[in-house]
N, C-alpha and C positions, 0 to 999 in steps of 0.2 A: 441461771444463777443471778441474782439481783447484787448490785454495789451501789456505794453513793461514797461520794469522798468532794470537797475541798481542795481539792489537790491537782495540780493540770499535771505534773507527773506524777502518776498514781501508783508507782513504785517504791517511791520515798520520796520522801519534805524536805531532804537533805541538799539543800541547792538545788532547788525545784525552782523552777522561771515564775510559776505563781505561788506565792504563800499568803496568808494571813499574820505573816511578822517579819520583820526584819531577816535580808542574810547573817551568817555568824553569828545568829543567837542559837544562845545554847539552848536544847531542847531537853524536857522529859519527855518520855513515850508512856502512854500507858496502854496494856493490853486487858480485852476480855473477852473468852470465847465461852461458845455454851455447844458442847458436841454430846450430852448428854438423854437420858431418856426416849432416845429412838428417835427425837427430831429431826429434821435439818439439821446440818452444821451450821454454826453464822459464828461472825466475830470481826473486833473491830478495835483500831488503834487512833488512841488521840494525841496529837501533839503539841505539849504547851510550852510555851518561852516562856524561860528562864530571869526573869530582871541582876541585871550584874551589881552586886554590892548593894544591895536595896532589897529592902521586904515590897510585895508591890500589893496595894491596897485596891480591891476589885469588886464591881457589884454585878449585878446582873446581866447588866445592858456592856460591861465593859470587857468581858471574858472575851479572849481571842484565842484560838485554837486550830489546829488541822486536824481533821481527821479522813481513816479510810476504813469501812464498811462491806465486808460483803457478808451474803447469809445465801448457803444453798437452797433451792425451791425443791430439789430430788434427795432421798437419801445417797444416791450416786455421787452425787455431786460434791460430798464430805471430803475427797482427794482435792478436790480444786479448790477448797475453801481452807486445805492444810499445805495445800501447794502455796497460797498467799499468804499466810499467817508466816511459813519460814522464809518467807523472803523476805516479809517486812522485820522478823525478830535477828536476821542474821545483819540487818542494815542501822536496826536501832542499838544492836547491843554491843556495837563498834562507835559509831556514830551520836547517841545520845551522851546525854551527862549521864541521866537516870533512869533508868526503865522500870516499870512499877508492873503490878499485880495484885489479885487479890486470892492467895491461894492457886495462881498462875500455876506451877508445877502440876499441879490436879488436872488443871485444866487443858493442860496439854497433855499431860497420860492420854485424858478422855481422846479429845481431838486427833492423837496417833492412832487410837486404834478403831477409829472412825474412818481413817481416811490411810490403813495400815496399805505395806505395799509397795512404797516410794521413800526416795531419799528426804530424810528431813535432819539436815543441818544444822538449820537455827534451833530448829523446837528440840532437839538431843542437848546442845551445848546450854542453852537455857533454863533446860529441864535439871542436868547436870549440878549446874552452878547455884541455883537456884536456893536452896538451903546450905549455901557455904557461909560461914560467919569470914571468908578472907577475900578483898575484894581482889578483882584480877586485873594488874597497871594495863590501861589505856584502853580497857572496857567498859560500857557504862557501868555505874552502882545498882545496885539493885535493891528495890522496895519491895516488901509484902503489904499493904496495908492490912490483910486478915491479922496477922502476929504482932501487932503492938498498941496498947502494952500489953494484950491476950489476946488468944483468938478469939476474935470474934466474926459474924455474918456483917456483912457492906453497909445491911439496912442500919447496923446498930453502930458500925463505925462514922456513916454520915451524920446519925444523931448528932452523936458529940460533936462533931465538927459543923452545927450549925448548919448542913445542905441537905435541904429537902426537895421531894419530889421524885425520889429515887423509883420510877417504873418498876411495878411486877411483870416480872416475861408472860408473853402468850403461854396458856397453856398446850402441850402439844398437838390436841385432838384443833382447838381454835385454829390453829399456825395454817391448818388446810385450809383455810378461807385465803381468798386472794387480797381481802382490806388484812387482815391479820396477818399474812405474810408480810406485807409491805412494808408493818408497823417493826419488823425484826431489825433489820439497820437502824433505827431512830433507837432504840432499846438498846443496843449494844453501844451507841454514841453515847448514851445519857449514862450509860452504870462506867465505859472505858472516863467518859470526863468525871467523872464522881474520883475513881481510884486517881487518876492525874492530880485533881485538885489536892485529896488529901494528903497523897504523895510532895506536892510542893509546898503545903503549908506546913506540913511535919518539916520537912528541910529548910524552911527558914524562908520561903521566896514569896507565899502567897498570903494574905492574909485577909477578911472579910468581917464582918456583921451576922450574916444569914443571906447565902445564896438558893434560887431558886432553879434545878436542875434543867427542866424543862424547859425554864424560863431562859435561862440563858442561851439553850441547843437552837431555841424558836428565835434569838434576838441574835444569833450568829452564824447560823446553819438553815435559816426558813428554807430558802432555794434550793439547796441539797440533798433535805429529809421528808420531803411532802411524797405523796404515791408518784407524781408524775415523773421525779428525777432519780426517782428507787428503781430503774429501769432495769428489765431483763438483758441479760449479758449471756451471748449462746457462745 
């Protein structure tokens, strides 16, 4: 199973010894797994700070973010990759301001029953909540970015929002190459930071020009997403 994370605790960002931002900054999490069409399971959470009382104006080179990353390499391996997904969602959805999604609920149906078999905590109560219009005192809030102001697909929510560069996934039959596996974590960074961003510009906190997706993951994340630090995890 390969990971890649920013993170020297790679359980959570939540008072982690290494971060990319300040302690006591409030966090959004955004989540986005792909446990669909027979692949791998992979998926990946990013973590953005929040600016207090202020809209925070941001370019490319200025995005600061955590993230954590893994993508199974065996279709077995879908338990271990739904085993991590509810441990970060049971820590973000206490823990953050706001946890985002894009059609999230779907995507953990997928992921349960990819990885069926085990307790899964967070991904039940998330799943749960997840379409409630009542939010729950002293849990984070919860975004969809596909529902507003309709549904729509990511690629056509980033339009509007000026962020391009939005990665198309490996196709499943490619994902068997070892350079195309590798490329699964960096994918799941760049579409989780897409939902984040639009997640805090909708809320008031973020605001841009035209960011570049890629561009940013490359000018914050180089060391983390290249082949050689996508390392296998036995």
């Amino acid at each position: 199973m390969r990971k890649a994370t920013n993170l020297n605790w790679t359980e959570t960002p939540f008072g982690g010894p290494r971060r990319p931002f300040a302690n006591r900054t409030a966090l959004l999490t955004a989540f986005t797994i792909d446990a669909t069409d027979g692949s791998p399971a992979a998926a990946a959470a990013v973590y953005l700070p929040l600016p207090r009382m202020r809209s925070l104006t941001v370019t490319d080179m200025t995005v600061r973010f955590g993230f954590y990353a893994v993508a199974a390499e065996e279709p077995t391996e879908a338990a271990a990759v739904a085993a991590s997904v509810d441990a970060l969602l049971v820590q973000a959805r206490r823990q953050a301001a706001i946890l985002a999604g894009h059609w999230l609920a779907d995507e953990l149906a997928a992921l349960t029953a990819a990885g069926a078999g085990q307790p899964t905590r967070g991904i039940t109560a998330v799943r749960a909540a997840w379409h409630s219009q009542t939010p729950e005192r002293g849990l984070a809030r919860l975004y969809d970015t596909g529902s507003e102001p309709a549904p729509a697909a990511l690629a056509d929510v980033c339009a509007a929002h000026h962020l391009h560069g939005l990665s198309l996934d490996v196709p499943p039959a490619a994902a068997t190459t070892s350079r195309a596996a590798s490329q699964i974590p960096r994918q799941r960074v760049v579409r989780a930071l897409a939902i984040a961003l639009i997640a805090a510009a909708s809320a008031g906190n973020y605001q841009w020009d035209a960011l570049h997706l890629d561009a940013v993951v490359e000018a914050a994340a180089w060391d983390q997403l290249t082949d050689p630090s996508s390392t296998p995890v036995r």
